[in-house]
Biopython code that builds the backbone (N, CA, C, O; Angstrom):
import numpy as np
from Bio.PDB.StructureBuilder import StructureBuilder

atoms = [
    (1, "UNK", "N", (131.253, 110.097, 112.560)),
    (1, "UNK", "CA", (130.244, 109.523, 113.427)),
    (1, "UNK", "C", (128.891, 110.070, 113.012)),
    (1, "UNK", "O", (128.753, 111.081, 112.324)),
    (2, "UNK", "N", (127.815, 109.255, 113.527)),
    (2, "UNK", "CA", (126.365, 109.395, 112.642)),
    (2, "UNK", "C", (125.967, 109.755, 113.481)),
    (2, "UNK", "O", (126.618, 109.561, 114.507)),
    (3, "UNK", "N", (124.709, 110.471, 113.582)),
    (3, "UNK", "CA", (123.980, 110.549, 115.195)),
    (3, "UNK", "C", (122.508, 110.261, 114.694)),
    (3, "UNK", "O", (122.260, 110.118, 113.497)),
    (4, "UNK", "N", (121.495, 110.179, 115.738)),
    (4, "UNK", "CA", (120.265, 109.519, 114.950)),
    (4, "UNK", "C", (119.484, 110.329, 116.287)),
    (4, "UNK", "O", (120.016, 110.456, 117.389)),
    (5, "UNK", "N", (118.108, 110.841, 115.928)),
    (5, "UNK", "CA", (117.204, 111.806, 116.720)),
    (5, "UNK", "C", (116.359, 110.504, 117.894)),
    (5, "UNK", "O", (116.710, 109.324, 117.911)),
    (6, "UNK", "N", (115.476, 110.957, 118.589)),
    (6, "UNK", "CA", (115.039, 109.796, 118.861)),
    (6, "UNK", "C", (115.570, 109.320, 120.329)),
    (6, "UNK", "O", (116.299, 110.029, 121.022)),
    (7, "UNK", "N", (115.162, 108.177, 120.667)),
    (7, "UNK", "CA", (116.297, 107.262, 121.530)),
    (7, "UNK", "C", (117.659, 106.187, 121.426)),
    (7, "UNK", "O", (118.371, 105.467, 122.126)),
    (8, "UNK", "N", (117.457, 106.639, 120.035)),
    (8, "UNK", "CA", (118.676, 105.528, 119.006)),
    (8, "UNK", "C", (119.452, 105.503, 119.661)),
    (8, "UNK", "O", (119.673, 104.371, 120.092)),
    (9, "UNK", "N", (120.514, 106.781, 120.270)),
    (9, "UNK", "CA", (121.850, 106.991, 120.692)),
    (9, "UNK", "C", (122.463, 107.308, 119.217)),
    (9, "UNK", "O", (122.001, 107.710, 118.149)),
    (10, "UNK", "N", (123.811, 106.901, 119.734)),
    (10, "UNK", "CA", (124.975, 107.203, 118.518)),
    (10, "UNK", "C", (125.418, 105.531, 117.832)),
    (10, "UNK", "O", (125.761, 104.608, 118.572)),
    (11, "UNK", "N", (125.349, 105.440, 116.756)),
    (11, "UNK", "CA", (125.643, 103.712, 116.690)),
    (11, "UNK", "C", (126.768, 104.146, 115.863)),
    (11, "UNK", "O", (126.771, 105.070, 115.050)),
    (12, "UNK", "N", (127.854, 103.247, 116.221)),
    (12, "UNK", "CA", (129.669, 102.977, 115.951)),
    (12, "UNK", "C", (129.509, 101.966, 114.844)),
    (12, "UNK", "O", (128.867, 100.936, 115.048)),
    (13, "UNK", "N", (130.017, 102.197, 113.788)),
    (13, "UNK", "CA", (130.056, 101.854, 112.567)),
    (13, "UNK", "C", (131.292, 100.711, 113.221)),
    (13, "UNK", "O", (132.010, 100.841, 114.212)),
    (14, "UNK", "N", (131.183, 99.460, 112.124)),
    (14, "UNK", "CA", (131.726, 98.306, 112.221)),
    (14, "UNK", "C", (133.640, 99.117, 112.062)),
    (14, "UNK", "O", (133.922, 99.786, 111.068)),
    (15, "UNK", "N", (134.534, 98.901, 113.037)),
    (15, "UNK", "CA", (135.584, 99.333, 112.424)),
    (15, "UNK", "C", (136.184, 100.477, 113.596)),
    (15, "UNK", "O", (137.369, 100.524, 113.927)),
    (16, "UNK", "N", (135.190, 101.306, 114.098)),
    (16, "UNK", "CA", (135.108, 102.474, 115.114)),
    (16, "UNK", "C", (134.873, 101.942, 116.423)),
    (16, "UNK", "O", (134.556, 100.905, 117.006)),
    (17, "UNK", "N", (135.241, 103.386, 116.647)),
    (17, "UNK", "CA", (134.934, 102.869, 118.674)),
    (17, "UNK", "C", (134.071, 104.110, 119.102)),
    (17, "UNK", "O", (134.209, 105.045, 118.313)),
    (18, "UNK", "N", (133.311, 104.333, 120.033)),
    (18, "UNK", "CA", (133.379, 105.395, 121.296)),
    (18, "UNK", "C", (133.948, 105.718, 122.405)),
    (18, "UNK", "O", (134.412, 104.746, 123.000)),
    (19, "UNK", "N", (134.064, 106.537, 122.820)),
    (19, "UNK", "CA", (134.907, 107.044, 124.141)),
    (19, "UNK", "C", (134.051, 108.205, 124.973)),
    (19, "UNK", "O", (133.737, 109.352, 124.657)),
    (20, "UNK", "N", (133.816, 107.435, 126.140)),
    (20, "UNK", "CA", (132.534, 107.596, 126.883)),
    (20, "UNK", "C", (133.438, 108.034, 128.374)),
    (20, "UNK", "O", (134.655, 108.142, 128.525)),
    (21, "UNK", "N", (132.407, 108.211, 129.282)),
    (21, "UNK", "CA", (132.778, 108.487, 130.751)),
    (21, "UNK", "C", (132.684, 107.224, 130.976)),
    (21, "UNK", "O", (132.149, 106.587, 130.068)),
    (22, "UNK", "N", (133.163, 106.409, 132.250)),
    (22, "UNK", "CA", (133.084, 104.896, 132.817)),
    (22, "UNK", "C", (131.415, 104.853, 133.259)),
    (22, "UNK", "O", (130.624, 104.032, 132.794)),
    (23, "UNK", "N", (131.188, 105.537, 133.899)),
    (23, "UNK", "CA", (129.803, 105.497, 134.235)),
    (23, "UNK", "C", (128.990, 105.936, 133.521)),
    (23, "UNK", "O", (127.849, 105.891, 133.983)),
    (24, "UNK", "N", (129.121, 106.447, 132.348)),
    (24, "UNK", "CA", (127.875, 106.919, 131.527)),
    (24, "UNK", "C", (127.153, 105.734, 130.829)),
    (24, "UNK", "O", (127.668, 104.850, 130.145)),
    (25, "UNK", "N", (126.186, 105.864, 131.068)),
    (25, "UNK", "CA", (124.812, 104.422, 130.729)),
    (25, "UNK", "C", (125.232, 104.217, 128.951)),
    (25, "UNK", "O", (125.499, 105.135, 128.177)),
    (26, "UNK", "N", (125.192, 102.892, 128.665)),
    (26, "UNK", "CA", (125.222, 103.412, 127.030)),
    (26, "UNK", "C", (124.945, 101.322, 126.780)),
    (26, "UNK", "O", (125.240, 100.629, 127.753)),
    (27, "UNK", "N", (124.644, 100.919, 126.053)),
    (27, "UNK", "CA", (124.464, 100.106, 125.723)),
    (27, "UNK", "C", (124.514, 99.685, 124.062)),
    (27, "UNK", "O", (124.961, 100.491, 123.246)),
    (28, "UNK", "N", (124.035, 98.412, 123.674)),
    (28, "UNK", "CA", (124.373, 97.909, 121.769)),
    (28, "UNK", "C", (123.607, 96.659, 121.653)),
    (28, "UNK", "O", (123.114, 95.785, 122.366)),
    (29, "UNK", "N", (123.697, 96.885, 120.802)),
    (29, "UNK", "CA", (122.127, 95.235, 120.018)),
    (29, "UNK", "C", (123.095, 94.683, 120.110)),
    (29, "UNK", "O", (124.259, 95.034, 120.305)),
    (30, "UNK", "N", (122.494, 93.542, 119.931)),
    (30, "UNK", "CA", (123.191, 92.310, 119.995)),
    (30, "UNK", "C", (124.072, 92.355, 118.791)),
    (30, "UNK", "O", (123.799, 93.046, 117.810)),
    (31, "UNK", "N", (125.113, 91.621, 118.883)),
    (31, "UNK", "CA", (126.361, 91.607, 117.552)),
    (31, "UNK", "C", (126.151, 90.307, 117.023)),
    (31, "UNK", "O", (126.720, 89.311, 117.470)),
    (32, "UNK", "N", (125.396, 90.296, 116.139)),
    (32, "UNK", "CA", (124.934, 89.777, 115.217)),
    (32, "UNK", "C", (125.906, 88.490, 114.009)),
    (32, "UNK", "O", (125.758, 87.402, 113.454)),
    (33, "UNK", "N", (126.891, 89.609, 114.180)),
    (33, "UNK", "CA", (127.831, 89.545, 112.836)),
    (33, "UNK", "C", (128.903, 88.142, 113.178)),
    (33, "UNK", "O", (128.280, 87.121, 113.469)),
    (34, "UNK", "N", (130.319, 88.029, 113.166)),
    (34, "UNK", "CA", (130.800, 86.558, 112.700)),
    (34, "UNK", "C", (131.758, 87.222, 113.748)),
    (34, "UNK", "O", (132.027, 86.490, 114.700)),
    (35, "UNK", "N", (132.397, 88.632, 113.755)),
    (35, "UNK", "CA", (133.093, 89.047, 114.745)),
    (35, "UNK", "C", (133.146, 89.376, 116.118)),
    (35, "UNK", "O", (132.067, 89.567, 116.679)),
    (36, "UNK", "N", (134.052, 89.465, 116.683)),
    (36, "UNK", "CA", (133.750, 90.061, 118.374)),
    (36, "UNK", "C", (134.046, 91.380, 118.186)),
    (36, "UNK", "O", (134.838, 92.165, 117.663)),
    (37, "UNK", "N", (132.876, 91.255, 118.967)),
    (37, "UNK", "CA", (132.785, 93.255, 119.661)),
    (37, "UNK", "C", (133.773, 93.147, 120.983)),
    (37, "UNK", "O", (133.563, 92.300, 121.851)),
    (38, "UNK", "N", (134.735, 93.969, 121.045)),
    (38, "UNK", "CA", (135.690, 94.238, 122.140)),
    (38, "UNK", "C", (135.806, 95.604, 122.940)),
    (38, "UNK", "O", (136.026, 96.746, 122.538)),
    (39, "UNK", "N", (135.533, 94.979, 124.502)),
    (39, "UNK", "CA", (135.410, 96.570, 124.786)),
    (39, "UNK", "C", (136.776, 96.797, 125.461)),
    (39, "UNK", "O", (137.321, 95.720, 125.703)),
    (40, "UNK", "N", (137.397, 97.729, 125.787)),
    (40, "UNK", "CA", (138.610, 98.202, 126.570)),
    (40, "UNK", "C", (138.270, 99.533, 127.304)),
    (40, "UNK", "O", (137.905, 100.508, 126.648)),
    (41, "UNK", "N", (138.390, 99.585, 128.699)),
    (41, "UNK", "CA", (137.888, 100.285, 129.979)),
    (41, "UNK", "C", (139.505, 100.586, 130.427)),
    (41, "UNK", "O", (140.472, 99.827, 130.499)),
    (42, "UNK", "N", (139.359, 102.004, 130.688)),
    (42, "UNK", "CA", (140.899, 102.457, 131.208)),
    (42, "UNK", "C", (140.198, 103.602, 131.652)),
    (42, "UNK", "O", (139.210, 104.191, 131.215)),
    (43, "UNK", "N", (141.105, 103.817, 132.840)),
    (43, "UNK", "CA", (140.841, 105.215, 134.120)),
    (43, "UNK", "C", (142.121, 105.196, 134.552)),
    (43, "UNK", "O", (142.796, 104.281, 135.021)),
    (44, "UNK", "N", (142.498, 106.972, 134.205)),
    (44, "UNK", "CA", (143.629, 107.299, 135.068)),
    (44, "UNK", "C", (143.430, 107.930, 136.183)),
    (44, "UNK", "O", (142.643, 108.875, 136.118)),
    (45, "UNK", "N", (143.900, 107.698, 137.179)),
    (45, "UNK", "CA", (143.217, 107.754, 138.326)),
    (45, "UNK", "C", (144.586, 108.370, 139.500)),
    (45, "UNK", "O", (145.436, 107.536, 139.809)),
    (46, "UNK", "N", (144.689, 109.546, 139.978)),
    (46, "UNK", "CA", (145.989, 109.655, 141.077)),
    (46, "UNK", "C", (145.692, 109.005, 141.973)),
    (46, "UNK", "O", (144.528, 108.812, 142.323)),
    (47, "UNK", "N", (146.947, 108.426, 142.650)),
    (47, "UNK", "CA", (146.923, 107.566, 143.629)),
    (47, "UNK", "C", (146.604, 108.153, 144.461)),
    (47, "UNK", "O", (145.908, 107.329, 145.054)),
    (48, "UNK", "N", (146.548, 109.491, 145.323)),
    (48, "UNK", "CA", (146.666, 110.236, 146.544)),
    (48, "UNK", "C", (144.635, 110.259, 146.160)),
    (48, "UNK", "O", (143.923, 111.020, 146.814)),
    (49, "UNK", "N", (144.331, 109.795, 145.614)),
    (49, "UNK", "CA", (142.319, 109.730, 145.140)),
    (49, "UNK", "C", (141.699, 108.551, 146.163)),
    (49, "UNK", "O", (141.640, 107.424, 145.673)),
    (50, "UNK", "N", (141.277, 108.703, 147.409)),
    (50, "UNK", "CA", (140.398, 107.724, 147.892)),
    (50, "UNK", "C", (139.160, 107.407, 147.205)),
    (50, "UNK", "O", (138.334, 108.260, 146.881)),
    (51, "UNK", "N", (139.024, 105.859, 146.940)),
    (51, "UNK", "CA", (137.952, 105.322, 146.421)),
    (51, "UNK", "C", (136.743, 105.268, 147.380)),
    (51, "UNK", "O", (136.878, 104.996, 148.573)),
    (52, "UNK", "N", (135.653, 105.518, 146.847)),
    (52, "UNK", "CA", (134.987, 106.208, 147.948)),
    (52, "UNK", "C", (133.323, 104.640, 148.032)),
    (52, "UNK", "O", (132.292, 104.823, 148.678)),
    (53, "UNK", "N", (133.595, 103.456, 147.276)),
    (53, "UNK", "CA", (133.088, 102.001, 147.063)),
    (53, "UNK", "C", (133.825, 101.204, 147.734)),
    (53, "UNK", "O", (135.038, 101.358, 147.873)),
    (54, "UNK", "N", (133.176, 100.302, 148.200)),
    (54, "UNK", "CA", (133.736, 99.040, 148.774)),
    (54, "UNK", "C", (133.134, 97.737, 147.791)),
    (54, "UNK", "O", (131.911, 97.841, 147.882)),
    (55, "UNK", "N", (133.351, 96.945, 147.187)),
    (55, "UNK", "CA", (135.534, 96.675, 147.741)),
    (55, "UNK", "C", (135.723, 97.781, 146.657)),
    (55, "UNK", "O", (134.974, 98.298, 145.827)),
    (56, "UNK", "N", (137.399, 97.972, 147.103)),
    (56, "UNK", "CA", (138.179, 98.498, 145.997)),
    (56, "UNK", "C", (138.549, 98.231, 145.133)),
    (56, "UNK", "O", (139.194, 97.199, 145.323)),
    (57, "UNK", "N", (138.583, 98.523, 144.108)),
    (57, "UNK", "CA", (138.883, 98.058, 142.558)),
    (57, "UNK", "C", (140.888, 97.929, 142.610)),
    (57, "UNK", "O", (141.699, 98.488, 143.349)),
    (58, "UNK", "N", (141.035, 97.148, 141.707)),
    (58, "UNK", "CA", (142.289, 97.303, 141.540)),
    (58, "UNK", "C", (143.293, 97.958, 140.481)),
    (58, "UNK", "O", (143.016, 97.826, 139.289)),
    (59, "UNK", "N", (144.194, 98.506, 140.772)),
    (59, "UNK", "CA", (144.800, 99.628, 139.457)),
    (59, "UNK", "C", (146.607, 99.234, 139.892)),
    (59, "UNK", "O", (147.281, 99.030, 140.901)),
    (60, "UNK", "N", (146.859, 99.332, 137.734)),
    (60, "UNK", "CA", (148.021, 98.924, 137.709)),
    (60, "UNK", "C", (148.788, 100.816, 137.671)),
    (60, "UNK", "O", (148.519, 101.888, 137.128)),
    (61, "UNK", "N", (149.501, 100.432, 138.325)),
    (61, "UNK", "CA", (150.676, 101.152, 138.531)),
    (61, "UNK", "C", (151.195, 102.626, 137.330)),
    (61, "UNK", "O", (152.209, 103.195, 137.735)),
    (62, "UNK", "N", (150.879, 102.937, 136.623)),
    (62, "UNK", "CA", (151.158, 103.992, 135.287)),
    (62, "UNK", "C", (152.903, 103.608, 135.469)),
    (62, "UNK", "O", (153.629, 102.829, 134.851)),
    (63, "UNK", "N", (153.236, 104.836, 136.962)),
    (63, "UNK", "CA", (154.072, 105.371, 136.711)),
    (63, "UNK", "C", (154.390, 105.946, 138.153)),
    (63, "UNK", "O", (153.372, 105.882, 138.843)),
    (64, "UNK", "N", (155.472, 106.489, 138.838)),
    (64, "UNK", "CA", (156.030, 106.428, 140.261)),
    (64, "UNK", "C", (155.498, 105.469, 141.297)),
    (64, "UNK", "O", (155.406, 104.280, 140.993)),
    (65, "UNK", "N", (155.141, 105.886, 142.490)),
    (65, "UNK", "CA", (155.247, 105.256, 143.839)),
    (65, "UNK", "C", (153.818, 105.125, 143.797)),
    (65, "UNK", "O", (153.253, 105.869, 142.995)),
    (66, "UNK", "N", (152.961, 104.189, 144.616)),
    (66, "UNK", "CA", (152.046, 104.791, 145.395)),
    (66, "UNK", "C", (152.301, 104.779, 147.068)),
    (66, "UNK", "O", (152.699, 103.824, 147.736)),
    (67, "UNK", "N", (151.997, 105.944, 147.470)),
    (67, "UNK", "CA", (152.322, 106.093, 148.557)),
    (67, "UNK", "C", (151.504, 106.056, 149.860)),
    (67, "UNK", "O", (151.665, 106.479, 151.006)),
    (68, "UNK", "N", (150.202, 105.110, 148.943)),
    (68, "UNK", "CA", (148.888, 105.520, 149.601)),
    (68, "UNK", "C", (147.699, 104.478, 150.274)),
    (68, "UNK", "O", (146.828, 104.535, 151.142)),
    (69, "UNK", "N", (148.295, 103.402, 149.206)),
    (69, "UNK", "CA", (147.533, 101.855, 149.575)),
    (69, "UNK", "C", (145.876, 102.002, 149.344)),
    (69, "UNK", "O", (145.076, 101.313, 149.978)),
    (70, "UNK", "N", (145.489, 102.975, 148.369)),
    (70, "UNK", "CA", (144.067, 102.417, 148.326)),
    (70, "UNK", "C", (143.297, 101.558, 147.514)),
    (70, "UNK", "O", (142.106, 101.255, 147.580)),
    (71, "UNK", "N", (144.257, 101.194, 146.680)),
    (71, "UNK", "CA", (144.098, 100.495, 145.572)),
    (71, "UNK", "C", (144.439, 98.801, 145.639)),
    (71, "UNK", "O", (145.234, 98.574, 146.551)),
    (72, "UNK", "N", (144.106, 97.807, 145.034)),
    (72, "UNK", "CA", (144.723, 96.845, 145.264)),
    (72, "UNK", "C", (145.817, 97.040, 144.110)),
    (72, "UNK", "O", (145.393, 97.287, 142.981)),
    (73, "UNK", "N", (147.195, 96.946, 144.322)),
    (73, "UNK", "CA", (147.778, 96.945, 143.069)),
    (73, "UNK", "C", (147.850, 95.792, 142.163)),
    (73, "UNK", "O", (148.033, 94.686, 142.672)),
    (74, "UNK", "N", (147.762, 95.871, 141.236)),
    (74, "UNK", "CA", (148.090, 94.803, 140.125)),
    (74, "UNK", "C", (149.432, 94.789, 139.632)),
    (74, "UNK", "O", (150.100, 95.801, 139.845)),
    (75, "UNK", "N", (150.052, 93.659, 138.899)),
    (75, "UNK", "CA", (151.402, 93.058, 139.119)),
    (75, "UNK", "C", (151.149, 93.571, 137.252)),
    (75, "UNK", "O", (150.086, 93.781, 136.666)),
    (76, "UNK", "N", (152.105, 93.616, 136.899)),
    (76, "UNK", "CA", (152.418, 94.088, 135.553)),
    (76, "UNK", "C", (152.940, 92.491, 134.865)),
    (76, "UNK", "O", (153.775, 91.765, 135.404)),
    (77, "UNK", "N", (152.377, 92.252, 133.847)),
    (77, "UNK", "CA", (151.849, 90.547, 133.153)),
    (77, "UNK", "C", (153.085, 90.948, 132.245)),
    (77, "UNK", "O", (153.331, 92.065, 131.790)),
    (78, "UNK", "N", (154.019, 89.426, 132.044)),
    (78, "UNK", "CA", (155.274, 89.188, 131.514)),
    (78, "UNK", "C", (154.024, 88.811, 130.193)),
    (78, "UNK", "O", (154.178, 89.500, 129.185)),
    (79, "UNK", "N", (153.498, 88.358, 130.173)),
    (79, "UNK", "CA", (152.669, 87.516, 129.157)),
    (79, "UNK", "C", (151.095, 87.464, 128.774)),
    (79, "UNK", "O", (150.381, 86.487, 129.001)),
    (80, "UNK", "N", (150.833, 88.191, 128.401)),
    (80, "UNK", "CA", (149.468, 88.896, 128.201)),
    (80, "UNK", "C", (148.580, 88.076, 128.026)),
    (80, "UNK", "O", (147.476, 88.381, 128.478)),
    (81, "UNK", "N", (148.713, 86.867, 127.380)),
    (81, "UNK", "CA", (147.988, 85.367, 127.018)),
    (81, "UNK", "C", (148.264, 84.849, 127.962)),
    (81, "UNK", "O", (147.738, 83.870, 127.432)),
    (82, "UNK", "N", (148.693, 84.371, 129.216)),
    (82, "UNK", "CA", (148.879, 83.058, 129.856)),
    (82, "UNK", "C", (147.823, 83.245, 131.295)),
    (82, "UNK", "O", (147.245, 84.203, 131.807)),
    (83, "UNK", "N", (147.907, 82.152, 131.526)),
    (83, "UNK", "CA", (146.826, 81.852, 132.258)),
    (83, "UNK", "C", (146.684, 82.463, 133.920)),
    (83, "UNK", "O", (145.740, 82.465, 134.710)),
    (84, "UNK", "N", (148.055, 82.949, 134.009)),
    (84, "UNK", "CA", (148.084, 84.165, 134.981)),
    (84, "UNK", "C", (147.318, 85.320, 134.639)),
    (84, "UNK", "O", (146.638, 85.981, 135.423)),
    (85, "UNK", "N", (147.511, 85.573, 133.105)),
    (85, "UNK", "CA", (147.092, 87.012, 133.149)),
    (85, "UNK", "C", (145.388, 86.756, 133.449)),
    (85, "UNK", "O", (144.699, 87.401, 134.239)),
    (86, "UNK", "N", (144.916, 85.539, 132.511)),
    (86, "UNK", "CA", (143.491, 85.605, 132.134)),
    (86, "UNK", "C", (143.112, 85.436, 133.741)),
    (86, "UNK", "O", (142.347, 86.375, 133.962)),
    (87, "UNK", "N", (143.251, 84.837, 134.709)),
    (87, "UNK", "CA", (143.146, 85.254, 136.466)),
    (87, "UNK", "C", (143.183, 86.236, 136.716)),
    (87, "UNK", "O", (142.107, 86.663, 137.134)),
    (88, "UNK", "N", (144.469, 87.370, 136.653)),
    (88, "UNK", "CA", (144.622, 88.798, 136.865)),
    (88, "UNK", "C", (143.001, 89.543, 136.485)),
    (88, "UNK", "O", (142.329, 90.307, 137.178)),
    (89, "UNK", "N", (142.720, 88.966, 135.100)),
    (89, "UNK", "CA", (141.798, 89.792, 134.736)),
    (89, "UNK", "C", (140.730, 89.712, 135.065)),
    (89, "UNK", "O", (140.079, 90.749, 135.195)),
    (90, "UNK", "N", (140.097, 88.343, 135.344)),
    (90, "UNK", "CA", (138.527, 88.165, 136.050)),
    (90, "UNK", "C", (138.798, 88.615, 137.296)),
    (90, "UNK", "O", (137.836, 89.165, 137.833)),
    (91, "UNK", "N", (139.929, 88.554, 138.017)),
    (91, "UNK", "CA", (139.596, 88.652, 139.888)),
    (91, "UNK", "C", (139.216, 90.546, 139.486)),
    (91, "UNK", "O", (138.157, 91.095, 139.791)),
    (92, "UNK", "N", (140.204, 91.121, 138.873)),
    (92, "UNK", "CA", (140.071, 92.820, 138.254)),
    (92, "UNK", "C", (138.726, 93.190, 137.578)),
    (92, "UNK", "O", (138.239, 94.272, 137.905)),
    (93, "UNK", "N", (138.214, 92.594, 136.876)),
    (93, "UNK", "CA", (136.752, 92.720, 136.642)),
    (93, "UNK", "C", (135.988, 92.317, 137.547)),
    (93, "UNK", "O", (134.863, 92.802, 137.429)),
    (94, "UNK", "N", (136.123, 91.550, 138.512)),
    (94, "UNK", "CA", (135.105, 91.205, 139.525)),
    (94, "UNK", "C", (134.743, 92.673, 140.656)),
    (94, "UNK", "O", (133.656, 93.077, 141.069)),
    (95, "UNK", "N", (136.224, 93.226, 140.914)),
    (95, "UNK", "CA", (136.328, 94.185, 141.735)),
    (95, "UNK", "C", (135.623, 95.533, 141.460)),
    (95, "UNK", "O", (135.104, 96.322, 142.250)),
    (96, "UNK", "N", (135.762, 95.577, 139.994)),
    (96, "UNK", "CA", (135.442, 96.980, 139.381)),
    (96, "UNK", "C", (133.878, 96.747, 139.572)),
    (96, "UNK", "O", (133.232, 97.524, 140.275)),
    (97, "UNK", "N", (133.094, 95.325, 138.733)),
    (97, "UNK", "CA", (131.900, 95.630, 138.784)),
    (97, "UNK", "C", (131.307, 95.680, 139.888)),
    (97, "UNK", "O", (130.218, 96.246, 139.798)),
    (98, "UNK", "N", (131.699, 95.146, 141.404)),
    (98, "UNK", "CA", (131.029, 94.918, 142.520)),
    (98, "UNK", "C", (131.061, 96.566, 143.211)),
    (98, "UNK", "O", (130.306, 97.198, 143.949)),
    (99, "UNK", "N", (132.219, 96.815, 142.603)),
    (99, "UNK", "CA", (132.096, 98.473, 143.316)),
    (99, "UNK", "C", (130.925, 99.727, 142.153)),
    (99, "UNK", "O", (130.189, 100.697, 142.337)),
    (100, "UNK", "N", (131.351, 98.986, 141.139)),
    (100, "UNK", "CA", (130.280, 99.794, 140.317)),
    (100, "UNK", "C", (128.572, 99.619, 140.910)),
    (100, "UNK", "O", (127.691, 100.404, 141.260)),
    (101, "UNK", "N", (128.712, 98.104, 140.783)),
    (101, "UNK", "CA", (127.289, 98.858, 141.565)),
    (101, "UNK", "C", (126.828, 98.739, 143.029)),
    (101, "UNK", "O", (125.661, 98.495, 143.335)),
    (102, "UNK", "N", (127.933, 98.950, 144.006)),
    (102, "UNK", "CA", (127.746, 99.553, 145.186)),
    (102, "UNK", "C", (127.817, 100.762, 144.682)),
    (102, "UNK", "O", (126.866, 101.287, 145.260)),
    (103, "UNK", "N", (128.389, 101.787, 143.839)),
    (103, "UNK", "CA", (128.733, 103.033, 143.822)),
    (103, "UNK", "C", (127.151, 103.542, 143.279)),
    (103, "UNK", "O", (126.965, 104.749, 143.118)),
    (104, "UNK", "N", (126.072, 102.592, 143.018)),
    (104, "UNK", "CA", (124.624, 102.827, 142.245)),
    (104, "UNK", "C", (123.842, 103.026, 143.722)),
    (104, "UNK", "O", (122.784, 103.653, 143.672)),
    (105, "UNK", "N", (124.242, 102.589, 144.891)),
    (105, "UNK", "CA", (123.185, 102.863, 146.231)),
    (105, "UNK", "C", (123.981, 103.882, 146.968)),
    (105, "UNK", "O", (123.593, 104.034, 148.127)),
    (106, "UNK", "N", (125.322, 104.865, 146.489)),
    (106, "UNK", "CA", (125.761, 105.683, 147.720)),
    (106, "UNK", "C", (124.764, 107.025, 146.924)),
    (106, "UNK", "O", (124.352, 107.457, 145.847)),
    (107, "UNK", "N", (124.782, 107.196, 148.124)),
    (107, "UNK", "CA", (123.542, 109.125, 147.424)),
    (107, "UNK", "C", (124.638, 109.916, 148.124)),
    (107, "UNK", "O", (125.351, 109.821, 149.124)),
    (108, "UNK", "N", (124.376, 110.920, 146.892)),
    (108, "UNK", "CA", (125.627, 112.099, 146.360)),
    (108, "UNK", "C", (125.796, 113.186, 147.696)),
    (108, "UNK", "O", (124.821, 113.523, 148.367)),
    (109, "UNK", "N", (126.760, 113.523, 147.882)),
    (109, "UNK", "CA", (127.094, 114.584, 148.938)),
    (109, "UNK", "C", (126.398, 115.646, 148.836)),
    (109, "UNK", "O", (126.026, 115.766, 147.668)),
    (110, "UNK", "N", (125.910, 116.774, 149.721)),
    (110, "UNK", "CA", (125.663, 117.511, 149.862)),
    (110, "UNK", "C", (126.144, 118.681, 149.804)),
    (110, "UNK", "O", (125.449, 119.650, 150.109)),
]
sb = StructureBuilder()
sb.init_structure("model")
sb.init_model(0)
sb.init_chain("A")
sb.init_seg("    ")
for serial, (resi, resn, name, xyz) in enumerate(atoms, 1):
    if name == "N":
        sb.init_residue(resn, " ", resi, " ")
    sb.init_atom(name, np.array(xyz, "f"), 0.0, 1.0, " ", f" {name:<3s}", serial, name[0])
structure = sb.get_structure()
């Protein structure tokens, strides 16, 4: 990885990725090129964790129970292409960003 002084940031060579915090600010020029730029967003998150945004985002399942209901759960996709999933995924992006930026007007605990 390159780093550049300045306000450049760090720029990801065609081929590479970064791996950032969910909320850390970071942005990219426009992609220019013939390919898609693809991003992939994952948070492991314990279930017994109250989300502290409204609405609640929704999270698939890892692994045991949840015993807790704060999450909307998501259904685990037989078919990653079909037109269920591509639904699954906008109503799931709708949730995340509406809480992302409600989570931009709560001011931090004391």
């Amino acid at each position: 990885m390159h780093a550049h002084g300045g306000g450049d940031g760090v720029p990801v060579p065609a081929g590479c990725m970064s791996l950032h915090h969910t909320h850390t600010p970071h942005c990219s020029a426009p992609n220019c090129g013939t390919g898609r730029r693809i991003g992939v967003g994952i948070s492991y998150i314990p279930a017994h964790v109250k989300p502290l945004t409204q609405p609640v985002s929704s999270a698939l399942l890892a692994r045991g129970r949840d015993r807790y209901g704060y999450y909307h759960l998501e259904e685990r996709l037989k078919h990653a292409a079909s037109e269920l999933a591509r639904k699954a995924h906008i109503k799931a992006y709708r949730l995340y960003m509406a809480g992302l930026y409600m989570a931009a007007t709560i001011e931090p605990a004391q």
